[in-house]
N, C-alpha and C positions, 0 to 999 in steps of 0.2 A: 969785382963781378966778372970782368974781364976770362981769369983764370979760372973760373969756375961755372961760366957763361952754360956749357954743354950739360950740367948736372942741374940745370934749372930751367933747360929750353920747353918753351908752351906752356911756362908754370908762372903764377901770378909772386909777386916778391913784393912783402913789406921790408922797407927800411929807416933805422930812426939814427942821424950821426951814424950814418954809414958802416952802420950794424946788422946783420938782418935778422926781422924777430921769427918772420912766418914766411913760408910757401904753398900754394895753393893751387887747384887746378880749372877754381876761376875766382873773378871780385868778391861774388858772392862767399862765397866760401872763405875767403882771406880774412873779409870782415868777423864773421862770425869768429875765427881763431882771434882775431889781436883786439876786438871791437871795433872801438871809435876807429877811426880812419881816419881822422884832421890830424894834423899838424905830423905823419907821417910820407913817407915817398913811398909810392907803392905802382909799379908797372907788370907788366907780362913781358917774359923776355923770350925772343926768337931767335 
């Protein structure tokens, strides 16, 4: 994420095994893209 931190800033990130499925421009909307939401990592990064 690190090296890619700037092409995702203020945007919401699912991650599953430190893969990412979705990005989003908030929770709500992340959810609707991947569903569920359990048993993924999912923050907003700045």
């Amino acid at each position: 994420m690190k090296e890619n931190r700037a092409n995702y800033r203020n945007r919401w990130v699912a991650l599953r095994s430190g893969q990412l499925l979705a990005d989003a421009a908030s929770v709500d909307e992340l959810a609707d893209i991947v569903g569920d939401l359990k048993g993924l990592f999912f923050t907003v990064i700045y």
